[in-house]
PDB file of N, CA, C and O in Angstrom:
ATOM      1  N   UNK A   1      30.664  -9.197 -19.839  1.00  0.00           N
ATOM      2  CA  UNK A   1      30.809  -7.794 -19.517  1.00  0.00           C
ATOM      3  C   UNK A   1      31.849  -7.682 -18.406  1.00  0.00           C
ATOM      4  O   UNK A   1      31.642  -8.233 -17.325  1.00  0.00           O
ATOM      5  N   UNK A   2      32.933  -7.003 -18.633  1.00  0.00           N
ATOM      6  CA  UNK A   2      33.871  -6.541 -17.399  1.00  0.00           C
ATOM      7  C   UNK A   2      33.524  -5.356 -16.385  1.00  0.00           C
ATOM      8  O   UNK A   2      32.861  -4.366 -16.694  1.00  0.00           O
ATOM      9  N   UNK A   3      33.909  -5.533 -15.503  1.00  0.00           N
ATOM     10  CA  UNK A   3      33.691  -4.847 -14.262  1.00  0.00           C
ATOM     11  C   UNK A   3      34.756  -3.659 -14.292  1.00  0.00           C
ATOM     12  O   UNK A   3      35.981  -3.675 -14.407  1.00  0.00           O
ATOM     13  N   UNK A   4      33.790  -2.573 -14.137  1.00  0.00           N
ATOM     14  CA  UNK A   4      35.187  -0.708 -13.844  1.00  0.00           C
ATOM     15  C   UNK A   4      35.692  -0.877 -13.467  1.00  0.00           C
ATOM     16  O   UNK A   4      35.484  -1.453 -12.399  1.00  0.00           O
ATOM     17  N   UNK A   5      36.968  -0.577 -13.895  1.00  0.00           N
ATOM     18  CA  UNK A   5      38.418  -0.353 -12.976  1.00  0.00           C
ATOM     19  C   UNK A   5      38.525  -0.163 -11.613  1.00  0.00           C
ATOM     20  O   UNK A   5      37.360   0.227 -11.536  1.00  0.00           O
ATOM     21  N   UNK A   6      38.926  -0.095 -10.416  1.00  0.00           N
ATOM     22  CA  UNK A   6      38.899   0.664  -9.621  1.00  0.00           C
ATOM     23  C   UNK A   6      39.931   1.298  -9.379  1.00  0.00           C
ATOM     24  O   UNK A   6      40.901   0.542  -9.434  1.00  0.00           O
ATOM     25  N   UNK A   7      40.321   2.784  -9.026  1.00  0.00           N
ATOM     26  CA  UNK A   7      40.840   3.685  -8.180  1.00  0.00           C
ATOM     27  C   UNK A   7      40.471   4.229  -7.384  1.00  0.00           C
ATOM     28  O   UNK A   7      39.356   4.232  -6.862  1.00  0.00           O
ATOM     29  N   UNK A   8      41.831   5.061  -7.065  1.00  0.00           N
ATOM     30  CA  UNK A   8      41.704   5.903  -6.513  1.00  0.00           C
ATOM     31  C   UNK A   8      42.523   7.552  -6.535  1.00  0.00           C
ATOM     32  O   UNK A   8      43.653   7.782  -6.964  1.00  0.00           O
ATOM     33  N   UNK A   9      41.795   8.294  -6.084  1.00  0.00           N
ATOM     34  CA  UNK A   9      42.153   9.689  -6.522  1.00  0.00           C
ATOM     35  C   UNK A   9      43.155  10.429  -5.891  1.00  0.00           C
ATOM     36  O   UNK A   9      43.012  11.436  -5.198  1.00  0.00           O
ATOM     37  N   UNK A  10      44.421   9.705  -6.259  1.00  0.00           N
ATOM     38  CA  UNK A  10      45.545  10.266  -5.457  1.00  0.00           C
ATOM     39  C   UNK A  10      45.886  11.589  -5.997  1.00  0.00           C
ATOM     40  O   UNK A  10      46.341  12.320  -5.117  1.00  0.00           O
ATOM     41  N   UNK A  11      45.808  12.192  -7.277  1.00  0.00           N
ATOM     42  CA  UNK A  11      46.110  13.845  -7.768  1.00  0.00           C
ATOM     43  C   UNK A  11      45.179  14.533  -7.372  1.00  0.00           C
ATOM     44  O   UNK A  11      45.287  15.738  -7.600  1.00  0.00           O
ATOM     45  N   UNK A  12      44.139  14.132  -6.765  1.00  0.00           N
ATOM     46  CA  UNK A  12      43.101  15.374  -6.164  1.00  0.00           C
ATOM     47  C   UNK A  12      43.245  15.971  -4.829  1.00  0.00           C
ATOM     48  O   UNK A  12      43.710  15.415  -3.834  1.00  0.00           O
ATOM     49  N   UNK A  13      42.781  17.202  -4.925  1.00  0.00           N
ATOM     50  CA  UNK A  13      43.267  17.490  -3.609  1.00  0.00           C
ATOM     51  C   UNK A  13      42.768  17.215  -2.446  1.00  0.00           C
ATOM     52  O   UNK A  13      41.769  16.540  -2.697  1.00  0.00           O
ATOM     53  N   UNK A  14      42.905  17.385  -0.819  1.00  0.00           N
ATOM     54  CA  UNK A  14      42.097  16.939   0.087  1.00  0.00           C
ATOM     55  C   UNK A  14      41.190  17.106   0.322  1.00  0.00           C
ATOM     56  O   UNK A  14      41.128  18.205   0.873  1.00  0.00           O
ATOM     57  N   UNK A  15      39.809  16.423   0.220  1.00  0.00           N
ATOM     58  CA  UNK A  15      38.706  16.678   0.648  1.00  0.00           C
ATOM     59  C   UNK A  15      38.011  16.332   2.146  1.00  0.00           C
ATOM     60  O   UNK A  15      37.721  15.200   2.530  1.00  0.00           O
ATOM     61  N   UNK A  16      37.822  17.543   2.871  1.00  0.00           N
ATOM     62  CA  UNK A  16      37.455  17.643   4.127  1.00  0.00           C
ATOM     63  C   UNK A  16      36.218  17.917   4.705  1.00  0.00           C
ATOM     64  O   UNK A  16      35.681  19.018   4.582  1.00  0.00           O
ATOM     65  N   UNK A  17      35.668  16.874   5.405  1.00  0.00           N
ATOM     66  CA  UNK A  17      34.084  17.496   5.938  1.00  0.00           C
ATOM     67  C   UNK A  17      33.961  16.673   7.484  1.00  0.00           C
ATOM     68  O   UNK A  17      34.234  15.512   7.786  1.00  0.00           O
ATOM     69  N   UNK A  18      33.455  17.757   8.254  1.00  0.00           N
ATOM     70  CA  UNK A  18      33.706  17.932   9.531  1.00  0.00           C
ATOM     71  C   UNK A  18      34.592  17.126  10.014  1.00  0.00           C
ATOM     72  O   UNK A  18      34.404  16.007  10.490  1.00  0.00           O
ATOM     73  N   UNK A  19      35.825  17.857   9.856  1.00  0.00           N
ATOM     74  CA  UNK A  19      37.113  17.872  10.209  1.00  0.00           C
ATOM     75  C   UNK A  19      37.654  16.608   9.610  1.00  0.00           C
ATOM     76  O   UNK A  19      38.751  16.375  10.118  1.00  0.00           O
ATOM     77  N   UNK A  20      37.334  15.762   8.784  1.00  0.00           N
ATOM     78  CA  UNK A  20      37.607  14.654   8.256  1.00  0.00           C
ATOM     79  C   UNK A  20      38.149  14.340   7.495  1.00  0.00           C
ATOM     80  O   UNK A  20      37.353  13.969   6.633  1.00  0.00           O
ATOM     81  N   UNK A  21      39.704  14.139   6.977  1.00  0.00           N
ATOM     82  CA  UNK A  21      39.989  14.029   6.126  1.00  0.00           C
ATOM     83  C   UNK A  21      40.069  12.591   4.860  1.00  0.00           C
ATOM     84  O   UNK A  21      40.901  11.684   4.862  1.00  0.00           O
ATOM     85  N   UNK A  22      38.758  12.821   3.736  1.00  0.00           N
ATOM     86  CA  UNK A  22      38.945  11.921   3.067  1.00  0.00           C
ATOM     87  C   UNK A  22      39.592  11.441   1.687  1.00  0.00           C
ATOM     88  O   UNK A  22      40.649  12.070   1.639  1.00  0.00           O
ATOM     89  N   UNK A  23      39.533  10.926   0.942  1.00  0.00           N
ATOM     90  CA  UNK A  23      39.764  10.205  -0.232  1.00  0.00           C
ATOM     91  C   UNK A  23      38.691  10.112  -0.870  1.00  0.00           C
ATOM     92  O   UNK A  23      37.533  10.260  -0.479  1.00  0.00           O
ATOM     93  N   UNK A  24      39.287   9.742  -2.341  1.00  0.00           N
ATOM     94  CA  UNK A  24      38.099   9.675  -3.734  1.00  0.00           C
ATOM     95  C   UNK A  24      38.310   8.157  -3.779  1.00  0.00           C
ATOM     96  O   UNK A  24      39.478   7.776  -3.711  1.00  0.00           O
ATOM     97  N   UNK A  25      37.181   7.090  -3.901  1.00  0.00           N
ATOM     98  CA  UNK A  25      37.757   5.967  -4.356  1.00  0.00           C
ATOM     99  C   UNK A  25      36.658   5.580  -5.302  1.00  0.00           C
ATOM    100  O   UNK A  25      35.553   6.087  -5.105  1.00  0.00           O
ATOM    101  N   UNK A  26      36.807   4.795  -6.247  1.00  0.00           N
ATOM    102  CA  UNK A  26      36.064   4.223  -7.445  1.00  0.00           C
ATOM    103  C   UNK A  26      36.026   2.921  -7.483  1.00  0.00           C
ATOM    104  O   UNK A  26      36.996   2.172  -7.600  1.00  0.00           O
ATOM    105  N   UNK A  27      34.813   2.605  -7.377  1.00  0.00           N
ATOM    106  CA  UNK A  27      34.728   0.742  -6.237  1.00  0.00           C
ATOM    107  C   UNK A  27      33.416  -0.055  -7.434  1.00  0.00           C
ATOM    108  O   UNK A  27      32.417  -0.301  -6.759  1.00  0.00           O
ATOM    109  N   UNK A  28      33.266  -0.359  -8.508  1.00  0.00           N
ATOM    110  CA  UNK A  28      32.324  -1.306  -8.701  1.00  0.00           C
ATOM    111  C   UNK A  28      30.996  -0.170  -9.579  1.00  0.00           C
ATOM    112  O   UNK A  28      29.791  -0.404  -9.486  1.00  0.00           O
ATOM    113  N   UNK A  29      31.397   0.646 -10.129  1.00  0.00           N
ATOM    114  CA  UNK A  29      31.092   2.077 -10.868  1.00  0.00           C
ATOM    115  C   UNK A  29      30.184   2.985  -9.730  1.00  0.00           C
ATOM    116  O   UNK A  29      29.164   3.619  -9.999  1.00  0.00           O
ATOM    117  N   UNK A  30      30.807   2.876  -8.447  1.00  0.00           N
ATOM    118  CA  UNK A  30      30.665   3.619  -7.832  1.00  0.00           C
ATOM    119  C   UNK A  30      31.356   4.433  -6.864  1.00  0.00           C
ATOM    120  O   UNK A  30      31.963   3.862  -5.958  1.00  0.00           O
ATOM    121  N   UNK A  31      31.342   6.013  -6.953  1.00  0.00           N
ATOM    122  CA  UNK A  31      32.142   6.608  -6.137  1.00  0.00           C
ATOM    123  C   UNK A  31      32.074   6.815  -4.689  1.00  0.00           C
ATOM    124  O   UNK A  31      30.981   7.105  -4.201  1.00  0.00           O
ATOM    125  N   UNK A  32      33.257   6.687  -3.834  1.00  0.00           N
ATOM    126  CA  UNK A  32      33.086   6.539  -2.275  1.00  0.00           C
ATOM    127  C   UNK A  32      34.213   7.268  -1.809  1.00  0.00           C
ATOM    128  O   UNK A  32      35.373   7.164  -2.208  1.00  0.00           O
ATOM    129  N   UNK A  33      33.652   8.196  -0.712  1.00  0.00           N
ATOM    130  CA  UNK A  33      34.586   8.898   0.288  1.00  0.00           C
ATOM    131  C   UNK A  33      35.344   8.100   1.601  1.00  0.00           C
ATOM    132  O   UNK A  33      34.665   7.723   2.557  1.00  0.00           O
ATOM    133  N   UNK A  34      36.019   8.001   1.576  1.00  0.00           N
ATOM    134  CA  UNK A  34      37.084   7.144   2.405  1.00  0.00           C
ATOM    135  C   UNK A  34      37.698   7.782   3.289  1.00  0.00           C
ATOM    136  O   UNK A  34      38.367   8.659   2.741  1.00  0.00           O
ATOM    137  N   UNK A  35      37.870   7.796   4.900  1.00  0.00           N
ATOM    138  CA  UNK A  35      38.833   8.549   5.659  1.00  0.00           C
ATOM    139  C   UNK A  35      40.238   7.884   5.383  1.00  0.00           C
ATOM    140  O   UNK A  35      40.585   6.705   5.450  1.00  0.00           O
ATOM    141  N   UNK A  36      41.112   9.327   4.966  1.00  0.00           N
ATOM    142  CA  UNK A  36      42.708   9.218   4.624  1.00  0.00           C
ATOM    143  C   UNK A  36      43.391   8.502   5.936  1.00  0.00           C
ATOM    144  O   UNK A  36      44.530   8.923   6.141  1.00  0.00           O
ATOM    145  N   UNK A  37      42.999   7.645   6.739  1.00  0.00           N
ATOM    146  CA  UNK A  37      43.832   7.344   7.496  1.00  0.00           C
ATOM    147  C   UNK A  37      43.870   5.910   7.653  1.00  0.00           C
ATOM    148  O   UNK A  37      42.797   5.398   7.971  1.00  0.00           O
ATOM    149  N   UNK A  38      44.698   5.274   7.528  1.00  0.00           N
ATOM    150  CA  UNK A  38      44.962   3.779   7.490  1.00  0.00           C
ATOM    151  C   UNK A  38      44.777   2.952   8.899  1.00  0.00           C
ATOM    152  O   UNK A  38      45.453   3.213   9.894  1.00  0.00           O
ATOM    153  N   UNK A  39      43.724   1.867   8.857  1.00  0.00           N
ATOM    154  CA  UNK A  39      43.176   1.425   9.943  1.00  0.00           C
ATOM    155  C   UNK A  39      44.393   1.383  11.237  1.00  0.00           C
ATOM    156  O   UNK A  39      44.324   1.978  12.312  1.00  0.00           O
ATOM    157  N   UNK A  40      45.423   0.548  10.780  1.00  0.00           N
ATOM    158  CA  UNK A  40      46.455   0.215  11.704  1.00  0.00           C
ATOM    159  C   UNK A  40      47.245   1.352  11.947  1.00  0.00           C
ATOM    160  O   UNK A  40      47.354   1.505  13.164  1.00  0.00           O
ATOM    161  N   UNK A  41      47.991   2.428  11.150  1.00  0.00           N
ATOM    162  CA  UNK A  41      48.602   3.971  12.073  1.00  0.00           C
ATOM    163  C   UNK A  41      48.819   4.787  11.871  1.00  0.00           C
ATOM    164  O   UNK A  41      49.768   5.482  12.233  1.00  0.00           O
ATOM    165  N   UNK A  42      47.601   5.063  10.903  1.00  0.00           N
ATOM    166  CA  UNK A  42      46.426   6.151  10.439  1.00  0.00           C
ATOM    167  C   UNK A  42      47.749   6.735   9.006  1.00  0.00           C
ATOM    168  O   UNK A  42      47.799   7.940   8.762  1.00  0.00           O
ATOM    169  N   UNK A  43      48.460   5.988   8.408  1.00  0.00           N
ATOM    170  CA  UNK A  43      49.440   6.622   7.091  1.00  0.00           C
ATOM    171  C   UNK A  43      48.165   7.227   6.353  1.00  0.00           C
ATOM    172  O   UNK A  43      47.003   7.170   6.757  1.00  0.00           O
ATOM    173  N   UNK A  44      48.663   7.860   5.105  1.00  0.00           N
ATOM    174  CA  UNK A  44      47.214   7.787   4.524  1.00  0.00           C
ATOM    175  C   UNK A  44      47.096   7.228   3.202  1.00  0.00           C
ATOM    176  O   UNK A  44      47.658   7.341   2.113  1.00  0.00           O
ATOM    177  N   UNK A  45      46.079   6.536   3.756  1.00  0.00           N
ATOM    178  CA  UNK A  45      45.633   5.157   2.610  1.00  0.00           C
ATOM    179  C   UNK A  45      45.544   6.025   1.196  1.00  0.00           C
ATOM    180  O   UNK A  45      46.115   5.326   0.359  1.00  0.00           O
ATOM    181  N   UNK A  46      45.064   7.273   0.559  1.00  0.00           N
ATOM    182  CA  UNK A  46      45.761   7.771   0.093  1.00  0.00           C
ATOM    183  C   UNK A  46      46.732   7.484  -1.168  1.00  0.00           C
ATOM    184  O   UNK A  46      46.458   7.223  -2.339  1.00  0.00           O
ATOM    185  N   UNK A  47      47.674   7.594  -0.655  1.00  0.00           N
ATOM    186  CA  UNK A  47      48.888   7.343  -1.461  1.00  0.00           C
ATOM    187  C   UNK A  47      49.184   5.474  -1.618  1.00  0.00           C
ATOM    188  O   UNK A  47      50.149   5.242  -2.348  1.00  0.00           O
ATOM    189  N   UNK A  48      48.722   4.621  -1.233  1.00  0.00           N
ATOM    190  CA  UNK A  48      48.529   3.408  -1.651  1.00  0.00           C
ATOM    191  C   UNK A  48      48.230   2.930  -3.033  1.00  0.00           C
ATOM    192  O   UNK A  48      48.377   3.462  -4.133  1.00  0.00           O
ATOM    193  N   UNK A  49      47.648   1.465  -2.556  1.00  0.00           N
ATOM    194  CA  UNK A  49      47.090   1.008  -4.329  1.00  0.00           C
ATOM    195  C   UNK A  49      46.412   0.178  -4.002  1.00  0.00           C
ATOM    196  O   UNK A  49      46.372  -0.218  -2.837  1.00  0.00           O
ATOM    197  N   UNK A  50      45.490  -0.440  -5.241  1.00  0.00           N
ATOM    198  CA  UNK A  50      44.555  -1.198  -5.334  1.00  0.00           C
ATOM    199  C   UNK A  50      45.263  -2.524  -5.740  1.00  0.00           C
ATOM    200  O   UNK A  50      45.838  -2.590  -6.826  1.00  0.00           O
ATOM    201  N   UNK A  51      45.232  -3.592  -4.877  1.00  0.00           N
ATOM    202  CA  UNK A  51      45.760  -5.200  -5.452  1.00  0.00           C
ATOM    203  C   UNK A  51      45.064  -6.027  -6.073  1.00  0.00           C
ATOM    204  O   UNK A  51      43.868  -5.814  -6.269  1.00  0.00           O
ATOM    205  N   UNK A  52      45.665  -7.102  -6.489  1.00  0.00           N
ATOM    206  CA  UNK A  52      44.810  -7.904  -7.380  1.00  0.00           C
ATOM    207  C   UNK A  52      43.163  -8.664  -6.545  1.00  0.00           C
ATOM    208  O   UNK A  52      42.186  -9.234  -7.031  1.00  0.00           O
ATOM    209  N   UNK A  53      43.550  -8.287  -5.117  1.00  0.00           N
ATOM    210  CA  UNK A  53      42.687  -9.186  -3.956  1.00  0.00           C
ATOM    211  C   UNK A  53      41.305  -7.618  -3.597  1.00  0.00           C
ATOM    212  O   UNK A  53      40.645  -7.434  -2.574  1.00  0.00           O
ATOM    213  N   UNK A  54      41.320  -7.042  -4.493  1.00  0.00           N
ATOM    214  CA  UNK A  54      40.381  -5.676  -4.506  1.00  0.00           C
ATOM    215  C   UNK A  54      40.780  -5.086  -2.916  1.00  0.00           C
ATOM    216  O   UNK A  54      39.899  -4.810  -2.102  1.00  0.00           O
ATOM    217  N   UNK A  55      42.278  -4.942  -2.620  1.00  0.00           N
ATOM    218  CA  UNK A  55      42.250  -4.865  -1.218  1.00  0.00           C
ATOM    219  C   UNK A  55      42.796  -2.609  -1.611  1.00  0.00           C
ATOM    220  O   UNK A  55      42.789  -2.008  -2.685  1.00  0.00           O
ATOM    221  N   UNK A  56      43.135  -2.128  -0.285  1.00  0.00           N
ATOM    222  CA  UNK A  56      43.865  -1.533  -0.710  1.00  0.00           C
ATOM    223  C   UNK A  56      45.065  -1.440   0.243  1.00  0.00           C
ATOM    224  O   UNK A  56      44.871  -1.443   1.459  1.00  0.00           O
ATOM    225  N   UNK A  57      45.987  -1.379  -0.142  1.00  0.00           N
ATOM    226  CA  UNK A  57      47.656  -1.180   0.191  1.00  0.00           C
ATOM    227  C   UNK A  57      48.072   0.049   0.844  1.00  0.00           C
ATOM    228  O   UNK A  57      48.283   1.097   0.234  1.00  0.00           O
ATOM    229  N   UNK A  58      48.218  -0.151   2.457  1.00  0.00           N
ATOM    230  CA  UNK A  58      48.767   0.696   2.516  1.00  0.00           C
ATOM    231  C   UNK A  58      50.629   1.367   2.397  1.00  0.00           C
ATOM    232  O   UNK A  58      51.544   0.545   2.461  1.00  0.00           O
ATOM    233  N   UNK A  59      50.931   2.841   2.233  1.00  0.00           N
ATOM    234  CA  UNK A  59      51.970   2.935   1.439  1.00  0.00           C
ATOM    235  C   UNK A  59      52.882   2.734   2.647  1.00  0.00           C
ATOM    236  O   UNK A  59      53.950   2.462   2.098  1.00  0.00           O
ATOM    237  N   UNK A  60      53.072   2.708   3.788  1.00  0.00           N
ATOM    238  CA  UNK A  60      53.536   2.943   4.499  1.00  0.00           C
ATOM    239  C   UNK A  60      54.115   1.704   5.531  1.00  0.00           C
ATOM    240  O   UNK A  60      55.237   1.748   6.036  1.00  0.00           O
ATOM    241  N   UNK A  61      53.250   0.720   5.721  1.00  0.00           N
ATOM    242  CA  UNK A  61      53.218  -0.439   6.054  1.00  0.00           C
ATOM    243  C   UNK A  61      52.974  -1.677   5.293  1.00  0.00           C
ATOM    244  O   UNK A  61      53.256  -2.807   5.692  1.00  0.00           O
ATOM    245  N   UNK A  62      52.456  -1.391   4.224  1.00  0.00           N
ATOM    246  CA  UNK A  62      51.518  -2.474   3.034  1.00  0.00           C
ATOM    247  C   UNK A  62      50.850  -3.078   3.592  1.00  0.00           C
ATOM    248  O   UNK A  62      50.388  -4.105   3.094  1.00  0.00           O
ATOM    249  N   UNK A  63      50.532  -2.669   4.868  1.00  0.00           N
ATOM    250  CA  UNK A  63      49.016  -3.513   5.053  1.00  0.00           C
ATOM    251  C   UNK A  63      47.760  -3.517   4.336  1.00  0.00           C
ATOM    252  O   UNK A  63      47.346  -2.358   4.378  1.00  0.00           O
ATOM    253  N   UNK A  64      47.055  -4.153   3.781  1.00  0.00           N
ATOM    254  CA  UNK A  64      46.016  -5.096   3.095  1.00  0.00           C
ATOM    255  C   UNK A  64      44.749  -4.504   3.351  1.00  0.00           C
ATOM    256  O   UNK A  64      44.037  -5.401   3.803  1.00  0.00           O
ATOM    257  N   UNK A  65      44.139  -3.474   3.288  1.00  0.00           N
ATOM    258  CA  UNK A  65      43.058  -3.530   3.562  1.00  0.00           C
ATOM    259  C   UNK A  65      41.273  -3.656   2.690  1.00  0.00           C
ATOM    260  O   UNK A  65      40.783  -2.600   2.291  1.00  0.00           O
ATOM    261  N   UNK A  66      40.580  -4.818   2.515  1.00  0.00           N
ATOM    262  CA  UNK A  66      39.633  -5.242   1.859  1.00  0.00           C
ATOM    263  C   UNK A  66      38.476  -3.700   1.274  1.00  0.00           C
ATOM    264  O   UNK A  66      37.827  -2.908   1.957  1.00  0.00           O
ATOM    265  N   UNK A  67      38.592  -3.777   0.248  1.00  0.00           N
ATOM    266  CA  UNK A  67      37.587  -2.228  -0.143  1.00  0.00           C
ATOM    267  C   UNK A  67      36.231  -2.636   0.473  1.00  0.00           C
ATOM    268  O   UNK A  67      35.595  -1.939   1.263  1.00  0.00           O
ATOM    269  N   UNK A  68      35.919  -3.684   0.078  1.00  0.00           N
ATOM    270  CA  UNK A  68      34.140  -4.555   0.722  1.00  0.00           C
ATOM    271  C   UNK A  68      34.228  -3.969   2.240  1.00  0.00           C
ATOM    272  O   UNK A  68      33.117  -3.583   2.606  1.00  0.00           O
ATOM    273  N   UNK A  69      35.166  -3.809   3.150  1.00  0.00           N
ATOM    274  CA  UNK A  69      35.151  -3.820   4.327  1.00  0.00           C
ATOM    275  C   UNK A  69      35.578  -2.218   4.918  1.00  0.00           C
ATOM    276  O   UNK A  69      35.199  -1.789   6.008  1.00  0.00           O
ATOM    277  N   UNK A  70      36.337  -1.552   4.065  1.00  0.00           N
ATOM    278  CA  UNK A  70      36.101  -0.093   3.594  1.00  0.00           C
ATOM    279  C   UNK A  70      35.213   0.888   3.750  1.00  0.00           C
ATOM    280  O   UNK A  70      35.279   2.001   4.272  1.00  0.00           O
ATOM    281  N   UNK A  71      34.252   0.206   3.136  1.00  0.00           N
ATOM    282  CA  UNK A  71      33.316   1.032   2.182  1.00  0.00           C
ATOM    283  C   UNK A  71      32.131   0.481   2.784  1.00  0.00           C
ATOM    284  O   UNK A  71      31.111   0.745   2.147  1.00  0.00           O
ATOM    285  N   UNK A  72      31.920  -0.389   4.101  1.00  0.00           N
ATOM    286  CA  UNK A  72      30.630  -0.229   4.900  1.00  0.00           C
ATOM    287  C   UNK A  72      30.672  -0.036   6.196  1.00  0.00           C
ATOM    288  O   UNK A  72      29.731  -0.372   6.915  1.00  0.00           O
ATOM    289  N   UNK A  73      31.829   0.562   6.688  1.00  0.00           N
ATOM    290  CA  UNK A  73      32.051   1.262   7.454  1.00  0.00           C
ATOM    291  C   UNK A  73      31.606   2.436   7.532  1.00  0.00           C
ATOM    292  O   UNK A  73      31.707   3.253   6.617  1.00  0.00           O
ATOM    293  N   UNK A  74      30.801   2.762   9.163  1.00  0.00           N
ATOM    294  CA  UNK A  74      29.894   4.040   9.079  1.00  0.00           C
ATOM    295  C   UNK A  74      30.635   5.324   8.814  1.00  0.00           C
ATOM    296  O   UNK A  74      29.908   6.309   8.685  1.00  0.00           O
ATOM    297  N   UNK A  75      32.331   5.574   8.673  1.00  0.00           N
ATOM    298  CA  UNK A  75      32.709   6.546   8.572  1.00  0.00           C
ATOM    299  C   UNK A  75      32.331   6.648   6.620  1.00  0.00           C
ATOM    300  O   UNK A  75      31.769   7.668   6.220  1.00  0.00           O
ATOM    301  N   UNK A  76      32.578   5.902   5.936  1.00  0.00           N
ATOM    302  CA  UNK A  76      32.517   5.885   4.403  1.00  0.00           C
ATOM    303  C   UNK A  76      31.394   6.423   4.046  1.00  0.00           C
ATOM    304  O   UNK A  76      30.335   6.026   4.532  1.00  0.00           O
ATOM    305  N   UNK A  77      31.455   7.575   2.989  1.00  0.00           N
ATOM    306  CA  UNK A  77      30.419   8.248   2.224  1.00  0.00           C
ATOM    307  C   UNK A  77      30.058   7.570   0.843  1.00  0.00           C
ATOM    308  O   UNK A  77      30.945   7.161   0.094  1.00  0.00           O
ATOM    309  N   UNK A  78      28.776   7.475   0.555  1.00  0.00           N
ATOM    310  CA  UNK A  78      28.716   7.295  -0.563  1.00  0.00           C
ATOM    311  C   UNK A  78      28.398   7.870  -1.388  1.00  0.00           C
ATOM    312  O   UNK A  78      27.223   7.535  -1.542  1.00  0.00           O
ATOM    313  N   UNK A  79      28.768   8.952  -2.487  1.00  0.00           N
ATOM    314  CA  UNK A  79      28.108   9.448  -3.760  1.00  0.00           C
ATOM    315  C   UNK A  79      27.366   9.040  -4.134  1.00  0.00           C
ATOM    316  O   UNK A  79      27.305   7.830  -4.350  1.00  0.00           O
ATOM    317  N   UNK A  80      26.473   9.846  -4.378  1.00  0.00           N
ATOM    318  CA  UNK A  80      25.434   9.748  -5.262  1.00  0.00           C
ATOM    319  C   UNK A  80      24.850  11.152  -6.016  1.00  0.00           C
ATOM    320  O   UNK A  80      25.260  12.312  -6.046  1.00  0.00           O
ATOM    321  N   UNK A  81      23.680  10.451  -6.612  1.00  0.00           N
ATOM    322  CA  UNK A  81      23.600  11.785  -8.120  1.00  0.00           C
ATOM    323  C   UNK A  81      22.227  11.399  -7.299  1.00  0.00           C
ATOM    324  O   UNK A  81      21.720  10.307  -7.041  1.00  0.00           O
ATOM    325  N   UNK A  82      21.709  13.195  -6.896  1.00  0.00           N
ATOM    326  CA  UNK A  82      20.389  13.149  -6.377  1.00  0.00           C
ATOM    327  C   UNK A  82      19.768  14.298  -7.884  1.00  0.00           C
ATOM    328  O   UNK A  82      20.421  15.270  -8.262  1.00  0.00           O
ATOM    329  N   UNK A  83      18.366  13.847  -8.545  1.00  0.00           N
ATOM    330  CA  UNK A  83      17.954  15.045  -9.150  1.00  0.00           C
ATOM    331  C   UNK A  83      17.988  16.789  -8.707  1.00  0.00           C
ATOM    332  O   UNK A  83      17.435  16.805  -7.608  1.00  0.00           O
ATOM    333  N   UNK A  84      18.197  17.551  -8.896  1.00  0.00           N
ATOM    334  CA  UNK A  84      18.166  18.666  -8.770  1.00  0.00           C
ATOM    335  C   UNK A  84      16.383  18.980  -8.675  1.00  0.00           C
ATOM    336  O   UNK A  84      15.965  20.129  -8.532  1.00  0.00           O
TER     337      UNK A  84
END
């Protein structure tokens, strides 16, 4: 069995919550809110890409940054589907 693609949602528009501007990312068939700003000088990760090392790229510097290390960071949201 292969593992989901991952992206990310660079044609969507900005999504903001308290004052935060994040990203859509698609990590392991799960969706995660990401702050748009790139660890090292805040470009926004954003407009990057996903490498073969599951890292993501930033566009601006190409610095490397690990999604695993991303995405458990207390700023990162995680989606989820709560019943109604």
């Amino acid at each position: 069995m292969s593992e989901a693609a991952s992206w990310i949602g660079q044609d969507l528009p900005p999504i903001v919550r308290d004052g935060i501007e994040y990203f859509l990312l698609s990590y392991q068939s799960a969706l995660y809110l990401i702050p748009n700003r790139c660890p090292h000088r805040g470009g926004p990760l954003k407009f990057g890409f996903i490498n073969e090392h599951n890292q993501i790229v930033c566009p601006m510097h190409h610095n490397a940054y690990s999604i695993e290390k991303l995405i458990a960071r207390d700023t990162t949201l995680k989606l989820t589907a709560e019943p109604v």
